[in-house]
Steps between C-alpha positions, in 0.01 A plus 500: 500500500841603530748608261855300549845508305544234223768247531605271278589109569866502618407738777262296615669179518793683657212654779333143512921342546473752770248287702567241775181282568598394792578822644176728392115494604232355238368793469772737440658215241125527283459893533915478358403284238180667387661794492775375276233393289339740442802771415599241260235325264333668259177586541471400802353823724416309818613213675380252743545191689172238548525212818270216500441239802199285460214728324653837655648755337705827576777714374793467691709805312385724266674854312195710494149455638366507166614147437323388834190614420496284198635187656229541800234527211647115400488428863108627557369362144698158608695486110654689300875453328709524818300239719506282124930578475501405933283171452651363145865626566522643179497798306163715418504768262185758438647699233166746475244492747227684293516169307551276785226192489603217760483775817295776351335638860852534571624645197200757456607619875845495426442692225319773658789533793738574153624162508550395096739228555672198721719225507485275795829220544433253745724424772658155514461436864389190674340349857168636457619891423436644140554803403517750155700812381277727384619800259232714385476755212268852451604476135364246267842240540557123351740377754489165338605598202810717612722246533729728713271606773369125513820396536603756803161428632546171518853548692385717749210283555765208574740680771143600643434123540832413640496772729122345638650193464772565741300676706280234591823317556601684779113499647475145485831355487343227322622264180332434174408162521574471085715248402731793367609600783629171655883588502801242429728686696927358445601584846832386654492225786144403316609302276267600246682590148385675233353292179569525159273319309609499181182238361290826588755751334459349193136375486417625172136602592695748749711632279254560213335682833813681572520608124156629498559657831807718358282675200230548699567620839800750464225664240239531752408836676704384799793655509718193596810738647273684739393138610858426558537789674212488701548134637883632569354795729239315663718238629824748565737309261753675229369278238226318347411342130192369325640217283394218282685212508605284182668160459837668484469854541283762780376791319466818690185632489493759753808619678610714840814591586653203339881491430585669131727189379223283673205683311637575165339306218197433667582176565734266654619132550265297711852407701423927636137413624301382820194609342512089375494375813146684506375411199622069587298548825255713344495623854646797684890448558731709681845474685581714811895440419648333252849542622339304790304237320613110511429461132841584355245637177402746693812590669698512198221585227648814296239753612651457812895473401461751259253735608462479845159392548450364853148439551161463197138456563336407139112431421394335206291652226285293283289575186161436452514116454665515863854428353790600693669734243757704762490666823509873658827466708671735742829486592732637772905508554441435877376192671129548558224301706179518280197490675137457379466879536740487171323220345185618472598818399678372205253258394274827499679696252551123291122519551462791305691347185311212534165663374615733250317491214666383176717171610300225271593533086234798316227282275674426156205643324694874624759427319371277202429787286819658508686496128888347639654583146359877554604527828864381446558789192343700680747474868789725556683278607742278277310136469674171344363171467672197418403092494655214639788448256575900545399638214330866448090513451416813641724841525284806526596897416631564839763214411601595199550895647709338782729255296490637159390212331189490274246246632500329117881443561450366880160249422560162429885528582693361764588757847868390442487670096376814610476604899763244564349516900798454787289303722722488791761326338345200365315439125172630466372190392620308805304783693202473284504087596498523868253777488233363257524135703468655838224780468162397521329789544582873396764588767729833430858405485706857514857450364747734462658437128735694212322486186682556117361853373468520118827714416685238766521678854410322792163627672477425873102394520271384769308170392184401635458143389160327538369158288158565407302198360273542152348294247784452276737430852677648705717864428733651720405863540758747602436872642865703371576773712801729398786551800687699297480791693488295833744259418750899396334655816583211732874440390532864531331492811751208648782673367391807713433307782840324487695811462251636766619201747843540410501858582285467795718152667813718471397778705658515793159637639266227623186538261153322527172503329191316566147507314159578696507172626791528666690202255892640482520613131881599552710428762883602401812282610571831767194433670569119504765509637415763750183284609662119456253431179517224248484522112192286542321583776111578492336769630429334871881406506579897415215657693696217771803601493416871500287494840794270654758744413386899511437654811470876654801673514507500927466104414123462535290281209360620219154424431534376138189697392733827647803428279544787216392283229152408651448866553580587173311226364170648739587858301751659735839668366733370783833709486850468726326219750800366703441090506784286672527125324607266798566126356637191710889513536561852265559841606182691526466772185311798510294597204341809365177425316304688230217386352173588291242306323515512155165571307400530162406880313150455674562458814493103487712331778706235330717426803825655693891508486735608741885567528718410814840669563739397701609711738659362762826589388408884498305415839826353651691808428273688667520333768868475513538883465323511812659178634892727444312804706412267800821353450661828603318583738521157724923512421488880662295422787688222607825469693643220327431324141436186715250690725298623164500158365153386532307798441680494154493112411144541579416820261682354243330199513175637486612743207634127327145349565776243639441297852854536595840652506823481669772760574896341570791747583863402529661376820832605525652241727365189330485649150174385414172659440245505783110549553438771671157569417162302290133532465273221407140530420447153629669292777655183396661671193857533470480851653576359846783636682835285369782557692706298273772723267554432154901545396571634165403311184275247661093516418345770338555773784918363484499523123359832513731638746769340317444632154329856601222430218127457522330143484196392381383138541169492298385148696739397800321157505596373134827358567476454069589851480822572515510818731294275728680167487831706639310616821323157594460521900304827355269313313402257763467788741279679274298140413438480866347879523332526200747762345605566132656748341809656705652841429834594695656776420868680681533751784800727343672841552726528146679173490453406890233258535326550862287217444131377329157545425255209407152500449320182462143422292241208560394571127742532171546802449561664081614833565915408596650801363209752678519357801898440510579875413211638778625228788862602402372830557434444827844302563654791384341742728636260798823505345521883553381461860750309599761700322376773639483409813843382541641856345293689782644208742851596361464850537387515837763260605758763327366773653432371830885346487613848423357643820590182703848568386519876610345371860778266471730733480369760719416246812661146464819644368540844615428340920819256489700698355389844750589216801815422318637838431435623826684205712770487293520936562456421853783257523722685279471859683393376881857364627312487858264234399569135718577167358134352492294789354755483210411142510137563492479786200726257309284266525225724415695590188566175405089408552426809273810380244332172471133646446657690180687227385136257524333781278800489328513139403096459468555776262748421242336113541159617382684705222734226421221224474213775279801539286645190436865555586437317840389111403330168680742269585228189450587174691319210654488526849199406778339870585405286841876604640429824336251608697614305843828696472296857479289434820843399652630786443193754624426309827778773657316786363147348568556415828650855589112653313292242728397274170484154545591290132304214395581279223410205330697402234512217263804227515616572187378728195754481273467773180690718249630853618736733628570398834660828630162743319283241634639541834454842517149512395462265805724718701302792390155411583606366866648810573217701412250287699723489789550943461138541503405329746602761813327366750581088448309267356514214270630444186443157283685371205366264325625292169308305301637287182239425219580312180613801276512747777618635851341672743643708748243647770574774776303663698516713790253692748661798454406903405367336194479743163196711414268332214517755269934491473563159494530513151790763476651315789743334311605825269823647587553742784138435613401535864158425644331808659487358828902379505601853443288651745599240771900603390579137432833470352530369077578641142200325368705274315444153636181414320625656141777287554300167581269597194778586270679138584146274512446640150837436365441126620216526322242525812268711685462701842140595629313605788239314664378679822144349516551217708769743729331805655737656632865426347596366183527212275702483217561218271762451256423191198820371371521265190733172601590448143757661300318552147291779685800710638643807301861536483 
């Protein structure tokens, strides 16, 4: 024999809860359960299991070989108190085999192998397979007179049974032919409903069953909880009940993982049950979905509603005059299909309540001799009887220490002189009416009353009210129980738990607890709202709403069972786990999580809590301080703002969590804003390119721009809201693209507003003033590029003017006037010289003269028009006879270089401008296509008129200038590396001329060499109207 640790009955059950039938050998479920046995009754020093088929016997699982040697002994003598437990099903005790007389061969060899005791349960099996649990003693042990270890005996004996039951299940796959297990199933597109037969509730001869059934059966030695819970873990549903079932009322016998407000009281309305739809068909019953079913009871029957319950299978339990008196019931918040596998199993385990011992009423003649009046004194706890009309006859010592009252003052009085009872409200002797004309038998009424103590203070009592019938009539007995303390410890207790919710809902931290079954026990408005849960919602609709809504942080689901709180609730202590909360149409949130179970000073689990902060705002910032460093770095790589423009919409979109943003700079000759760079996550948003400008004040880019101030539109698309309703060919655009929340914010150097930022969100977003202050970070460090940038520009042009200058002076000046001083020497000291070369060197100083004066003239214009003393003379006139006069005029000159002029000009343009600046900027750019083209060519002018604009177009096949300097072509004094080497004549003043006059008419000169390799193409954009010009 071997020597094993003692446990005592809650580890067991928790090792047998353990268990899955389904999923564990025969033989490895009886060794578990014989072991279990025997580390936990007393007495009990081996352990075995006994199988019967036919006349055969053999032990199928055994703890030591001790007990096998006594069980074959049974087997080879052909009796003996296992083979009796197997054949009769019941329960065989042999307290002492040295006085053993119905097996004594046995017992005398049992005896010698230092066997003294046994107790053999038989196994409640069926189809033609018996079997026994066998526990066996080496000490001299009355196991049927230890209530305790009969009691465990018997429970162990009963999982055994189910286990063979379901065992043989799974061999077979066959179905008890008993009547019991013919299942009324309420199925949708069936048509079969549910019945409530209320003839059958209230049969009296049921009821007085049901009655009996209550006193009797929750005393027996089956636990009726570990039934619960066994039927719950055997078919893989979250809860199960043993119940009776009343007229009005379904008493709760034996509970698992029921709801708390569901369970409490024992009891509740028969409106809560489906266990009386077993008990009217006195048949199994079960639903696989409710929410499903055609009968609108079941769809919209409060278990349901309330608690979630999807899906029930129930099997009726009768006593032992085959009366229907309730049902073991398991029930599931997810549709279910239940198959026989589940029926059968379940009718098992209601098998096993079914022949307990102890459901028919003892023999009076056990209680006849008892002395009532003795036993009354003689309780502890306060006892009052009182007759029909309410008066006193009975008030024992316990009654008189709880109210104060002597029982001679109390007797023959009226309740209402002494106790004066508060009987919910209404006079005691109305109560004492309805329940003296409506009880029949001795059914305990508990009522929770205020009772009159003797020196006047009010007593908060429990009242157990029963009638109980004598020979002088009928007396109301009542059982006083004194809620003092409870009634003090519960309003203390609320008044905790209110401040405790108070203090909890107003944290700004998202805080939830659950118990061991996983039912939320707090869930604070932070969390709520973080997760999109109701007031009212049950635990599915949480546990729901939670799986929809938390993910990884990379964007990956959760398992739920992975969330902190589950951990924590399996032991773990889950700290600084990153979560991101992702719900339908809101910004995603990021969450850090701790959690840890909470347990009692031993080590008992009671359930978990967790806290959630929210940090996406930190997270965001984060992010945006890296956002502002790859910011800078894009702005410095690039060569222009424009060029740097989608590398930096798209990091800070991404830093945003935002699927799009738009950059818009200011265009100086229309004086609006234009894109010039997006980035959209997705095509079909309004990211696309929009070549469309936006003047000043109109839409949310124009009022930014306008008023240099941020703008936040918390929901473009709700044209109720004010800041929306201004902007409303926003909101349709952002309806179309499934866009919300809109933050624009301004370009700006000091007061000079370059142009804006805006970001755009598919989600709302909360955090306006984070996110306006980083994004205007971001504007701002634009702002100082293009400040920047334009300084540098500045100071290069100054410098690079300064040294165009000097060459100005040292070549293009200092060359005429050389030729000039030395002709006019030559003709002032050479009196030989003839008639004709005079002519020529004058005209050679006149040439030269002429050259100075055109430097002359180009100069003091440019300074004149920079500094305002030289101003537009603005007419209307048709820029058509502008131009046609200009090529008029070069044909000499371009037919002397070779280049052939090509026009084609409009009829008419008419506009607003200087007719004489305009002229020259025509003048200008002819001549300089016609100079650099040395060796001929062909140079095209073309104008084009456009609504709000002219064109004018020339281009020429020319020297061309190098890439690189076409962009300080037009700065004063420049000259194109390969025009000075080839010793082509010029200040470098034409094109700072045409650029200073196209500006001051409010346009724009540019290069565009692309299409023209070689030569050059420039074109000059006028505006036609006179609001755009600048006087």
């Amino acid at each position: 024999m071997t020597d094993v640790e003692a446990i005592d009955l809650r580890e067991a059950f928790a090792e047998l809860g353990r268990i899955r039938l389904a999923d564990v050998e025969l033989d490895v479920l009886l060794s578990k359960v014989t072991q279990l046995a025997k580390r936990t009754i007393p007495g009990a020093s081996e352990v075995s299991v006994t199988l019967m088929r036919g006349d055969a016997a053999h032990t199928v699982a055994l703890t030591d070989e001790f007990a096998r040697r006594l069980d074959q002994m049974q087997y080879d003598l052909g009796h003996g108190p296992c083979l009796e437990a197997a054949l009769s099903g019941g329960t065989v005790s042999v307290p002492d085999t040295g006085s053993e007389d119905r097996w004594p061969d046995w017992a005398t060899t049992a005896r010698q192998a230092g066997g003294h005791s046994s107790l053999s349960i038989g196994l409640p099996t069926q189809r033609g397979v018996t079997g026994a649990l066998n526990l066996y003693a080496t000490e001299t042990h009355a196991f049927d007179n230890d209530a305790a270890a009969l009691s465990v005996a018997q429970t162990f004996a009963g999982f055994a049974a189910v286990g063979l039951a379901n065992a043989r299940l799974l061999e077979t796959s066959a179905t008890p032919a008993d009547h019991s297990h013919e299942i009324v199933q309420a199925r949708p597109g069936t048509g079969q409903i549910a019945v409530e037969d209320e003839a059958v509730l209230g049969d009296a001869r049921r009821l007085a069953a049901v009655d009996r059934a209550r006193r009797a059966l929750p005393a027996s030695a089956m636990p009726l909880d570990a039934i619960a819970g066994l039927a719950a873990r055997l078919l893989r549903a979250p809860m199960a009940v043993v119940t009776f079932v009343g007229q009005q009322d379904e008493y709760f016998a034996g509970m698992h993982g029921l709801p708390a407000r569901l369970a409490d009281g024992g009891q509740a309305p028969l409106t809560y049950s489906v266990c009386k739809y077993v008990v009217s068909a006195d048949a199994p019953v079960c639903s696989p979905d409710m929410a499903a079913d055609e009968d609108p009871r079941l769809r919209e029957h409060p278990l349901h509603t309330e608690y979630g319950v999807r899906a029930f299978l129930g099997v009726p339990l009768r006593d032992a005059d085959d009366q229907p008196v309730g049902s073991l019931s398991v029930l599931d918040p997810a549709a279910r299909q239940w198959n026989d596998a589940d029926l059968t199993t379940l009718a098992e385990i209601a098998h096993l309540l079914d022949r307990r011992p102890g459901t028919t009423e003892q023999p009076a003649a056990t209680t006849a001799a008892l002395d009532p009046v003795a036993l009354v004194q003689g309780m502890t706890e306060a006892f009052v009887a009182v007759d029909p009309h309410g008066v006193v006859v009975a008030f024992n010592p316990a009654a008189q220490d709880l109210l104060g009252w002597p029982a001679d003052e109390v007797c023959g009085r009226h309740l209402d002189d002494t106790m004066l009872p508060d009987y919910d409200g209404r006079p005691i002797d109305e109560a004492l009416g309805r329940l003296f004309a409506t009880s029949t038998t001795a059914r305990a009424v508990p009522r929770r009353v205020i009772l009159r103590h003797r020196d006047g203070h009010r007593l908060p009592a429990q009242m157990v009210l029963s009638v109980v019938p004598g020979a002088a009539g009928a007396l109301a007995c009542a059982f006083l129980t004194d809620l003092s303390q409870q009634a003090a410890a519960e309003s203390e207790a609320e008044r905790q738990h209110r401040v405790l919710t108070a203090l909890v809902d107003n944290l700004d931290v998202a805080v939830a607890a659950i118990d061991p079954d996983g039912v939320p026990l707090v869930l604070n408005r932070a969390l709520r709202h973080v997760h999109g849960i109701g007031d009212d919602w049950n635990a599915t609709q949480v546990w729901q709403a939670i799986t929809d809504s938390i993910c990884n942080l990379d964007g990956t689901p959760l398992p739920l069972h992975e969330t902190p709180l589950l951990r924590a609730l399996r032991g773990e202590h889950v700290r600084d786990v990153g979560v991101l909360v992702g719900r339908t149409g809101l910004q995603d949130r990021i969450l850090l999580a701790h959690a840890q179970p909470i347990t009692t000073g031993d080590g008992t689990r009671l359930g978990a809590v967790a806290a959630l902060h929210d940090v996406t705002a930190l997270r965001r910032a984060e992010a945006f301080r890296a956002c502002e460093q790859e910011v800078t770095h894009i702005l410095a790589a690039a060569a222009t703002v424009g060029d740097a423009a989608a590398a930096l919409l798209r990091t800070v979109t991404e830093a945003l969590g935002w699927p799009h943003a738009q950059l818009w700079l200011r265009d100086s000759l229309t004086d609006t804003l234009q894109q010039i760079g997006h980035w959209s996550c997705a095509t079909g948003q309004c990211g696309d390119p929009r070549p469309e400008p936006i003047a000043r004040g109109v839409g949310i880019i124009g009022a930014v721009w306008a008023t240099g101030r941020p703008l936040w539109i918390p929901d473009a698309t709700d044209i109720s809201d004010p800041a929306g309703a201004q902007h409303l060919a926003l909101a349709q655009a952002c309806a179309e693209t499934g866009l919300r929340t809109v933050l624009a914010v301004p370009i700006r150097d000091g007061d000079t507003v370059f142009g804006v930022l805006a970001c755009y969100s598919d989600a709302p977003d909360q955090h306006q003033d984070l996110l306006t202050v980083l994004v205007s970070g971001v504007a701002a460090q634009v702002g100082l590029s293009l400040a920047l940038r334009s300084a540098t520009d500045l100071s290069v042009q100054l410098a690079r003017t300064r040294n165009d200058f000097l060459t100005l002076v040292g070549h293009e000046l200092r060359t005429p006037l050389t030729s000039i001083i030395s002709y006019a020497t030559l003709l002032i000291e050479d009196l030989t010289i003839r008639a004709d070369e005079g002519r020529q060197m004058l005209q050679v100083i006149a040439r030269n003269a002429g050259s100075l004066r055109t430097i002359v003239d180009d100069l003091l214009d440019l300074s004149g028009l920079d500094a305002g003393h030289l101003q537009l003379d603005v007419t209307e006139h048709d820029l058509t006879d502008i131009v046609a006069a200009a090529v008029a005029a070069a044909e000499p000159a371009a037919a002397a270089n070779g280049v052939r002029l090509h026009t084609r000009l409009p009829k008419r343009l008419p506009m607003h401008g200087d007719p004489h600046r305009l002229c020259q900027v025509v003048t200008n750019l002819i001549s300089n296509a016609i100079t650099y083209s040395p060796g001929g060519g062909d140079v095209r002018i073309r104008l084009t008129a456009h609504p709000d604009t002219a064109e004018l177009r020339i281009t020429d096949t020319g020297i061309g200038i190098p890439a690189g300097e076409q962009q300080h072509a037009f700065n004063r004094f420049y000259r194109a590396s390969n025009v000075a080497h080839q010793e082509f004549p010029g200040a470098g003043l034409g094109l700072a001329l045409v650029h200073t006059i196209t500006e001051l008419h409010h346009g724009t000169v540019t290069f565009d060499t692309s299409p023209h390799q070689p030569g050059t193409s420039v074109l000059v954009r006028l505006p036609r109207h006179r609001p755009a010009l600048q006087h």
